[in-house]
Structures are given as structure tokens and as C-alpha cells.
C-alpha positions in Angstrom: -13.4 -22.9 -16.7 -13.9 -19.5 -15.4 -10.8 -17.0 -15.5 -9.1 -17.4 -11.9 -6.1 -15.0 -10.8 -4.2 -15.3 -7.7 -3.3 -12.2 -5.7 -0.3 -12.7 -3.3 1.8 -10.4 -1.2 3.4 -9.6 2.1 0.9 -8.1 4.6 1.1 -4.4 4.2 2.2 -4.5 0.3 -1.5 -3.1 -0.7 -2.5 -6.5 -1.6 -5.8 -5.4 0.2 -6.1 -2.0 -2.3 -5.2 -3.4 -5.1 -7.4 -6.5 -4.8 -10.2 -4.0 -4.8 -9.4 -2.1 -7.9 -8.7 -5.2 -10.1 -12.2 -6.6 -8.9 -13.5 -3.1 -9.8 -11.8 -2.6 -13.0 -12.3 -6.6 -14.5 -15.3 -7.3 -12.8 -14.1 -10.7 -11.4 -15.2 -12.2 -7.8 -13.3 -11.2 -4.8 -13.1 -14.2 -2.7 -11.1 -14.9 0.4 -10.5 -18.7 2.4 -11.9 -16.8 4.9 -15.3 -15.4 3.0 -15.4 -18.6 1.6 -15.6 -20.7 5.4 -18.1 -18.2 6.6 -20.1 -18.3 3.6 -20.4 -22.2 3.5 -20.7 -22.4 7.3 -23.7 -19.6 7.3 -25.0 -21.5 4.3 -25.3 -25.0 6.1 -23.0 -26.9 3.6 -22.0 -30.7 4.4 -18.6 -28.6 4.5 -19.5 -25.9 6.3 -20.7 -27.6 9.1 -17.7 -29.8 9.0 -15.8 -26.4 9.2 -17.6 -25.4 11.4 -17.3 -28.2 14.3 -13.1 -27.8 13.5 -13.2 -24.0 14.2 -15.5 -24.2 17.3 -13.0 -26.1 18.7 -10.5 -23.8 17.6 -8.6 -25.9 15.2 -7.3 -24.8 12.0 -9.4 -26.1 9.5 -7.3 -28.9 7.1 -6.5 -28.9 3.3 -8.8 -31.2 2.6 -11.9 -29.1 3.7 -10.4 -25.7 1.8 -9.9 -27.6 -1.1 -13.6 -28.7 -1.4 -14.9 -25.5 -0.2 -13.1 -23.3 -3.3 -14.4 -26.3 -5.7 -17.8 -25.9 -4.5 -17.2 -22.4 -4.6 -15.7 -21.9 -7.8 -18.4 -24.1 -9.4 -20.6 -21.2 -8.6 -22.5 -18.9 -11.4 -21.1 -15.5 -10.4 -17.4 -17.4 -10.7 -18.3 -19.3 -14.1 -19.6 -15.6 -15.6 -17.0 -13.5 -14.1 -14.2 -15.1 -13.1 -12.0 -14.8 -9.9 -9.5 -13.1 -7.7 -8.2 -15.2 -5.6 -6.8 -14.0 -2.5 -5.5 -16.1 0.3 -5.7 -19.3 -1.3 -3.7 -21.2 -2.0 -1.6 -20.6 0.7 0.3 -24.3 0.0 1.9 -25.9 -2.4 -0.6 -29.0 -1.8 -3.2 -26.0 -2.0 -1.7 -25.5 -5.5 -1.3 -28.6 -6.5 -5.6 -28.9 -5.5 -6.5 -25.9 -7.2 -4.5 -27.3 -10.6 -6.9 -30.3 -9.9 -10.1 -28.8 -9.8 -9.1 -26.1 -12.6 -8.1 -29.4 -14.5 -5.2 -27.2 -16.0 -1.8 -26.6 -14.8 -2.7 -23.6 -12.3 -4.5 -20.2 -12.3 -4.4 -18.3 -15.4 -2.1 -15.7 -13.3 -0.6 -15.1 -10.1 0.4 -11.6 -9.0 3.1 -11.4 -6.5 3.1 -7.9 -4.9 6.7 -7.4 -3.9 7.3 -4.9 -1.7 10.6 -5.3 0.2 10.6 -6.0 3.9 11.7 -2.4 5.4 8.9 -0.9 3.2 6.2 -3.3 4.4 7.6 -3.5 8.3 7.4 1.0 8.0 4.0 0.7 6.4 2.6 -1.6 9.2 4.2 0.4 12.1 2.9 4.0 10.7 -0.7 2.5 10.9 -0.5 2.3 14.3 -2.5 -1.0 14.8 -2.1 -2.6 18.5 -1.3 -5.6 17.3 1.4 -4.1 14.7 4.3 -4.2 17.3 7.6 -4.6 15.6 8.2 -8.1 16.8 4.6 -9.4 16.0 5.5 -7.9 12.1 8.4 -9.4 12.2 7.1 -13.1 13.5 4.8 -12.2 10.9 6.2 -11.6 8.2 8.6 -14.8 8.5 6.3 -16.7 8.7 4.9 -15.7 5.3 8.6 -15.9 3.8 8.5 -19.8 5.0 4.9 -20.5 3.9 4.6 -18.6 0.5 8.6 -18.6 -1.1 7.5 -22.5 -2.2 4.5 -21.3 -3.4 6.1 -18.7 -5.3 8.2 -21.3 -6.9 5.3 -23.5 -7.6 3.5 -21.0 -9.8 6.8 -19.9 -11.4 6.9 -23.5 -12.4 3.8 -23.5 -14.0 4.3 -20.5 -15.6 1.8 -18.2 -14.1 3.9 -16.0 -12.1 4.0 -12.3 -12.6 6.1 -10.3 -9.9 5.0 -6.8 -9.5 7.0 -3.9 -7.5 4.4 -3.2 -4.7 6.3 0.1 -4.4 4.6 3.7 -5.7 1.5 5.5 -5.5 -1.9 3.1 -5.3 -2.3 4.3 -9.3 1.8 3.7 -9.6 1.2 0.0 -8.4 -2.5 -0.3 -10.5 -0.8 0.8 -13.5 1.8 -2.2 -13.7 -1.4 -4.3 -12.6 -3.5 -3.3 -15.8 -0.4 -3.8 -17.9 0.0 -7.5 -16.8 -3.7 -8.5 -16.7 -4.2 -6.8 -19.4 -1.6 -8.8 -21.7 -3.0 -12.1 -19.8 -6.2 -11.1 -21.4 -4.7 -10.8 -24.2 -2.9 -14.6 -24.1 -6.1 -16.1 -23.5 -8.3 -14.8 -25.9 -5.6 -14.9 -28.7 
């Protein structure tokens, strides 16, 4: 099986920047549930279309169609070569438990928590200056995250995967402490 990392982190912890310079600096596949649902709905999978009729009607599409979509997906050449960075999946603990299926291993090789506290995130997201970043949407937000990802959290510190990284600093701050725990991840796997 390929490499496969898991990025998580509160919206507006730089989970977005830093994505982008660990796909830069290891080379792995960025990948998103969402990229993932477009790309098998504009390639006219079974799933895809299946996706596809669920979102038309404005449903959430279910576990069981994720879950097959990242297998198919991670199944891929680009994935086997390079490995992944998986961002937005899983986003459950069933999602976990899936992803430990198809990996046929206990979990991801690593999961990165950005942890940036609440305050700092809630600041970042107002000084933006997005319309939808009201202080109440962030808010609604941002517990909704605490609800959906704290078992998830747990979940990969069960299976030993979990790395928590302060999300506070400079972009190059934040990379730095990045590097250092990839890098020693690398180092577990190839002995």
C-alpha cells in the first residue's frame, strides 16, 4: 500500500497552506472528499453517478458511497507511486474504521492534527473578512467540528497515528514542526 497521511484541523488553522507545502515538499497526492465526488461524477463512475443522483437532490451523500469512492481512488497509479494527503476524509470514526479496511492495516501511516486554539482560529476567520465568516456562523462552525472530529481524534490516537501539531507561528514556523514529524514517520517506515 501506498503511504497515506491524514491532515486535520480547525477551519482557519492553515490546514489549507500547509496541505500545499507537504504535497510540494513529499510529492504525495492532494485529495479532498470533495475532488474525489467531482472527479468520479465527471468521470461517469457506477459511483459517481450514484453520487451524483444523491447530490442533485441535494442530499448528503452516505458513508457507504465515500468509502468506495477513496478505495477506487486510492487504488489509483499516481496514489500507489506517490502516496497521499488526505484531507477531509475521514471525517468519521466509521470513515476510519473504512479507511483501516481498505488500507488493510490499522489506519493511515499518520494523522496531523493542526491545533490551533479557538480564539486564534475565530480572529483568523474574522480578519479575512469573508461574508459568510460572521462571528456566529464561526462559531456554529467550529462546534460543529469539535463534535464531529474530537472522536476521530481519539480514534487515530488509538491506533497510534496521531501527531498534534501547534498550528500557531509563521507558515515556515508551522512547516518546520511538519517536516520534523513526517520526516521521522519516514523514517519509521523505511527502518
Amino acid at each position: 500500500m501506498p503511504l497515506v497521511f491524514v491532515i486535520l484541523g480547525r477551519q482557519g488553522s492553515g490546514k489549507g497552506t500547509q496541505a500545499a507545502l507537504i504535497v510540494e515538499r513529499y510529492g504525495l497526492i492532494h485529495i479532498s472528499t470533495g475532488d474525489m465526488l467531482r472527479n468520479a461524477v465527471e468521470a461517469g463512475t457506477d459511483l459517481g453517478l450514484q453520487a451524483k443522483t444523491i447530490m442533485d437532490a441535494g442530499e448528503l451523500v452516505g458513508d457507504d458511497i465515500i468509502n468506495s469512492i477513496v478505495a477506487e481512488r486510492l487504488e489509483q497509479p499516481d496514489i500507489q507511486t506517490h502516496g497521499v494527503l488526505l484531507d477531509g476524509f475521514p471525517r468519521t470514526t466509521t470513515q476510519a474504521d473504512a479507511l483501516a479496511r481498505i488500507l488493510q492495516k490499522d489506519g493511515p501511516n499518520l494523522a496531523i492534527n493542526l491545533n490551533v486554539p479557538i480564539e486564534e482560529v475565530t480572529r483568523r476567520m474574522l480578519d479575512r473578512g469573508r461574508g459568510d465568516d460572521t462571528a456566529e456562523a464561526i462559531a456554529r462552525r467550529l462546534e460543529l467540528y469539535e463534535t464531529q472530529t474530537a472522536p476521530l481524534l481519539t480514534w487515530f490516537q488509538n491506533n497510534g497515528c496521531l501527531q498534534v501539531i501547534d498550528g500557531r507561528g509563521s507558515e515556515q514556523e508551522v512547516f518546520a514542526r511538519l517536516v520534523k514529524i513526517i520526516n521521522n514517520t519516514y523514517d519509521d517506515i523505511m527502518g
